[in-house]
C-alpha positions in Angstrom: 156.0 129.0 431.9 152.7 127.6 431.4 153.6 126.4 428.0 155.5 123.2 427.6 158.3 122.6 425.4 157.1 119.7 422.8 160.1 116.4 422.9 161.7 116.5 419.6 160.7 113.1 418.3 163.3 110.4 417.3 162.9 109.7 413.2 163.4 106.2 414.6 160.3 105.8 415.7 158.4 107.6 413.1 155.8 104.9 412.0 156.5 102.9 408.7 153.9 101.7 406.5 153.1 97.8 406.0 154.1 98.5 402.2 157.5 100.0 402.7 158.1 97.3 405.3 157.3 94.6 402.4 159.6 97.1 400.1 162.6 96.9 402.4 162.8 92.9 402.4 164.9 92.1 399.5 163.5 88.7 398.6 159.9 90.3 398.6 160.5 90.7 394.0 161.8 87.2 394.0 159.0 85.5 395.9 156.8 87.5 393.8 158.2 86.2 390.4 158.7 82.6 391.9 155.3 82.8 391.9 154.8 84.1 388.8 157.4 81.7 386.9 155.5 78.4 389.1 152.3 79.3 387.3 153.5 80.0 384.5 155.1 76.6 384.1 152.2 75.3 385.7 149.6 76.1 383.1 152.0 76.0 380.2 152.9 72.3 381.3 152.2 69.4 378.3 152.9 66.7 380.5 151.1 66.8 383.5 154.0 66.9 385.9 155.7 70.0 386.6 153.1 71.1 389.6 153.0 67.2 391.2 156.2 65.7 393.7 157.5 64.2 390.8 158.1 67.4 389.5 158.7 69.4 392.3 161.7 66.7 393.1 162.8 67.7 389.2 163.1 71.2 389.4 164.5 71.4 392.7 167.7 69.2 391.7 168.5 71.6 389.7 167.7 74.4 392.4 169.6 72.7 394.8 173.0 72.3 393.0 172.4 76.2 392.3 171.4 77.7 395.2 174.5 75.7 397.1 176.4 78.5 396.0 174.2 81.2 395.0 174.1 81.5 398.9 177.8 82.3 399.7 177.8 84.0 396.1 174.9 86.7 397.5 176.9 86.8 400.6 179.9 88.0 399.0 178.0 90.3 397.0 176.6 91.5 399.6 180.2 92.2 400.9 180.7 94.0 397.5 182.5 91.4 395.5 182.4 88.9 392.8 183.9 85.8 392.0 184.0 84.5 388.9 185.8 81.2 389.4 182.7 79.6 391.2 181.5 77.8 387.8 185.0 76.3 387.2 185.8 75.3 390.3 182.7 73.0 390.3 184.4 71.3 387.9 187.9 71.5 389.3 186.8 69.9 392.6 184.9 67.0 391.0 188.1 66.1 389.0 190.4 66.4 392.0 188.7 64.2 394.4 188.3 61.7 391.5 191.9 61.7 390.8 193.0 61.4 394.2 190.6 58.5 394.5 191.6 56.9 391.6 195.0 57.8 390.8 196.7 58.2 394.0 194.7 55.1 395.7 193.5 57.5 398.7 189.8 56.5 399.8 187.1 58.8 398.7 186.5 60.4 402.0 190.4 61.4 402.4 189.8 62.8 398.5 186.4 64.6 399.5 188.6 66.6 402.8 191.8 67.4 400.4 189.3 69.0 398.1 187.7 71.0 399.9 191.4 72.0 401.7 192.2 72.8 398.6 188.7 75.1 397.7 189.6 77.2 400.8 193.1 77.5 399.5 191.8 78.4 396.1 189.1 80.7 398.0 191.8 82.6 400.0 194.2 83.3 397.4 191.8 85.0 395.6 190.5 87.1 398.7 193.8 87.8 399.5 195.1 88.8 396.3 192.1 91.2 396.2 192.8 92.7 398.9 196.5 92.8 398.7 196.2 94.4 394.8 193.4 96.4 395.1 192.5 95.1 391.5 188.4 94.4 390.8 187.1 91.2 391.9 186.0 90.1 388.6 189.3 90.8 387.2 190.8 88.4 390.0 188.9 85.6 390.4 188.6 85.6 386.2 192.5 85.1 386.4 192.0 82.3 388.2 188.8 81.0 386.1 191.6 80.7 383.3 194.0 79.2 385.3 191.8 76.3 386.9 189.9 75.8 383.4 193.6 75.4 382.0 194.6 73.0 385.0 191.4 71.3 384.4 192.4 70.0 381.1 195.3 68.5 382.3 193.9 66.6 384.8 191.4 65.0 383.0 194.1 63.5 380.9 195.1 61.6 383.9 191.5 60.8 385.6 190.7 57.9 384.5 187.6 55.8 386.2 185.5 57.0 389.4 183.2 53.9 389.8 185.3 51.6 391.9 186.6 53.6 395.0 186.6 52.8 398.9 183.8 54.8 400.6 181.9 55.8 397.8 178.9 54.2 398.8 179.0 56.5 402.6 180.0 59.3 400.6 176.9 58.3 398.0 174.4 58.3 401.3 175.9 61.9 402.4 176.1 63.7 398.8 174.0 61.4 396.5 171.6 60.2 397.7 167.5 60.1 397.0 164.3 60.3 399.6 161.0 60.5 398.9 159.0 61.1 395.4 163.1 61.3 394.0 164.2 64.2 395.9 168.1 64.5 395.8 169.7 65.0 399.2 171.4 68.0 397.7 168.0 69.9 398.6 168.9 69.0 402.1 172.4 70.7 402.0 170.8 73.4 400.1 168.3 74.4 402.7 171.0 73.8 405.4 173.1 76.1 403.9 170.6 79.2 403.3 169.5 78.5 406.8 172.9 78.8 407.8 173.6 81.6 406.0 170.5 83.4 407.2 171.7 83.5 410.4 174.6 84.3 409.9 173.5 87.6 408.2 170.5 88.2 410.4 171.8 87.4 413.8 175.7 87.8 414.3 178.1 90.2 414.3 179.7 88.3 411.3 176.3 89.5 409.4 176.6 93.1 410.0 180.4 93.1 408.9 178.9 91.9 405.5 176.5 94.2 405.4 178.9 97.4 406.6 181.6 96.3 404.3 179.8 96.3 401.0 178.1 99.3 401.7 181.5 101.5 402.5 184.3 99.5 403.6 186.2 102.8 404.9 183.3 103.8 407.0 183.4 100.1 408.0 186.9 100.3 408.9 187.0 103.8 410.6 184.6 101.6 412.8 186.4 98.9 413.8 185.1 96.2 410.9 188.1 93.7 410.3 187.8 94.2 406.3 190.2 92.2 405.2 189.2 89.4 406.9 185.4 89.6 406.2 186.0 89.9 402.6 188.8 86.8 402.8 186.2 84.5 404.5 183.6 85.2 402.2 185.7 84.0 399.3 187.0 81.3 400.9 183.0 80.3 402.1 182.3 80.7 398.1 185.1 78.5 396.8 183.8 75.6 399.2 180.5 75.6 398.3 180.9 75.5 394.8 183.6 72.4 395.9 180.7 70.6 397.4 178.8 70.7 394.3 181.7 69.7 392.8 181.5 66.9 394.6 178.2 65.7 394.8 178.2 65.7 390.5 181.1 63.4 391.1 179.1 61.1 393.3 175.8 61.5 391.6 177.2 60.9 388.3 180.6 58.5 389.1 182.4 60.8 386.4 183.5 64.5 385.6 184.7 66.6 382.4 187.0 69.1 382.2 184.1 71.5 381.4 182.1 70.5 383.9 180.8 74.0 385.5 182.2 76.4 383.1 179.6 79.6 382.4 177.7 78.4 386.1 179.1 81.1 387.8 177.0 83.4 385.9 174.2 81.4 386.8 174.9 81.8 390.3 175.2 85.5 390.0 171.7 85.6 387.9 170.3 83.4 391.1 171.2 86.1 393.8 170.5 88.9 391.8 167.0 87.8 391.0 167.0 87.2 394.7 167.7 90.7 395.5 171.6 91.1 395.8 172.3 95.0 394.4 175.2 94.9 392.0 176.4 97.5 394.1 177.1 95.7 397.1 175.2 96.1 401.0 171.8 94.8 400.1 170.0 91.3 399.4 169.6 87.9 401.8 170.5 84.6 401.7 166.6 83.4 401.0 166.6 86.1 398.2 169.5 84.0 396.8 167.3 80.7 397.2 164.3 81.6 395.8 166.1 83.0 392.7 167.6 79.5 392.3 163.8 78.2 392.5 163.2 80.3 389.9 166.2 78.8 387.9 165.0 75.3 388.4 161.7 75.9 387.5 162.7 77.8 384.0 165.0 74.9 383.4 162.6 72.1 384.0 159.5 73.9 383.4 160.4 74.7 379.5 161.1 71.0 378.8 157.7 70.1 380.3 156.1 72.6 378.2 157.3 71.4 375.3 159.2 74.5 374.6 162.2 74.8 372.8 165.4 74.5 375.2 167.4 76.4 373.5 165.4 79.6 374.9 166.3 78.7 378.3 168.9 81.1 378.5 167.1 84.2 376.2 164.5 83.2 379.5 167.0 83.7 382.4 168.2 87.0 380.6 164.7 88.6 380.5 164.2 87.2 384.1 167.7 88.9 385.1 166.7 92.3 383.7 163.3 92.6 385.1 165.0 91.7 388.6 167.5 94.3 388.2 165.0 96.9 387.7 162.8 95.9 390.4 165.4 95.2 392.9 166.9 98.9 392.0 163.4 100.4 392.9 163.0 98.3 396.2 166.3 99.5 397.1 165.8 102.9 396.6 162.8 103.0 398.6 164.5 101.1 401.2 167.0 103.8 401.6 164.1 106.2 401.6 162.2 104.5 404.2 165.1 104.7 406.6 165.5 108.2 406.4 
């Protein structure tokens, strides 16, 4: 035959424009409205400060102690999950570790390790009981928001001062401590953490079990995903890291109240959503996640600076959270378009 049969091409390799490759990065809307919000702020500014180091070192304390668990909070989102009792147990661990420093005599770095014991306790009950019940996430981990606020109380009854503890000033150089033009080392665990977590998502096999199990976990167990234990770990990675900040308000501030953290965890959803976390579960990043948290900071310092009213903080957050959902829906959607 002198005619030759054409090679069916592979829709793999079919060529993909720049754009849709900018459209299938999740963080791409947040970047764009970090942006946005910086000059904003910028402009709008009354005292001269928002867009020097000064400022930067402002905003990003507040980042910081956000994104620290906006990070594991996109994760398990990403897994398809929620978790509600983030925001309370910022509290709960900063009231522990001071009452086990005070109260029981322990040092503050035997406190600091029960604590977090007792976040991945807290983190893998609700994991498991999710899994074991089959009940919503939300509906889970808000049992336990109730139940932690509840034990909260209590213990505040019985904490009584957090200034005069062995090891506090080591524990101040790791959690509270300040470098620079007043930059808190929080920042530092914050970018540690999203770098960790980047990888983690990006480069392992841990990473794709995320990504397989909140986009169908029966496909990603027909396929040999451990389910259960993804989901378990994610929880009990989210529980820790909102321990850690627990912690580090203790140490920053030497005190905690019992409703320390309360209404965060929303906060930390709004952060990863912005950042391109799908409420639906299988899409977003770890960066996504930070950068929202930028955005956070900057809306929280950058209203005070203009001389704005606080109390539209929140009214500003809940425009910023809508807009984000209908972007992040239309990148999605042409992500899934792009790879068919």
């Amino acid at each position: 035959m002198s005619a030759t049969t054409a090679a069916p091409s592979d829709e793999r390799l079919a060529h993909v424009s720049t754009l849709t490759r900018l459209l299938r990065r999740p963080e791409l809307g947040a970047l764009l409205g970090a942006v946005v919000v910086f000059t904003l702020f910028a402009v709008a500014d009354q005292t001269g400060q928002f867009a020097t180091m000064g400022g930067l070192a402002n905003w990003t304390s507040v980042a910081a102690t956000t994104g620290i668990v906006a990070v594991p909070v996109a994760l398990l989102m990403i897994g398809g999950e929620f978790d509600l009792s983030a925001g309370v147990m910022v509290g709960t661990s900063g009231l522990l570790a001071g009452l086990l420093a005070t109260e029981y005599g322990l040092g503050l770095w035997p406190a600091i390790l029960l604590t977090f014991a007792f976040a991945a306790g807290i983190g893998l009950i609700n994991g498991w009981l999710v899994m074991l019940t089959g009940l919503p996430s939300f509906i889970v981990t808000l049992a336990m928001f109730f139940s932690l606020r509840g034990i909260n109380l209590g213990v505040t009854k019985l904490l009584t001062d957090t200034d005069r503890v062995d090891g506090y000033d080591s524990a101040k150089a790791v959690f509270a401590s300040q470098f620079g033009s007043g930059f808190y080392i929080a920042v530092v665990w914050w970018l540690l953490i999203t770098a960790v977590a980047t990888f983690v998502l990006t480069r392992s096999r841990f990473g794709n079990w995320i990504y397989a199990v909140g986009g169908d976990k029966i496909a990603a167990r027909n396929t040999g995903v451990p389910v259960r234990r993804t989901k378990i770990s994610l929880f009990v990675c989210t529980s820790m890291a909102a321990a850690l900040v627990g912690i580090i308000n203790l140490v920053r501030l030497r005190s905690m109240q019992a409703g320390q953290g309360v209404g965060e965890e929303f906060t930390f959803i709004i952060a990863a959503v912005v950042g391109g976390c799908l409420l639906t579960g299988g899409y977003g990043s770890a960066i996504g996640a930070s950068i929202g948290a930028s955005i956070i900071g900057m809306a929280f310092i950058g209203i005070a600076f203009a001389g704005w009213n606080t109390d539209w903080t929140f009214l500003f957050l809940g425009v910023i959270l809508f807009i984000a959902v209908l972007v992040n829906t239309y990148i999605g959607r042409r992500a899934q378009g792009a790879r068919k």
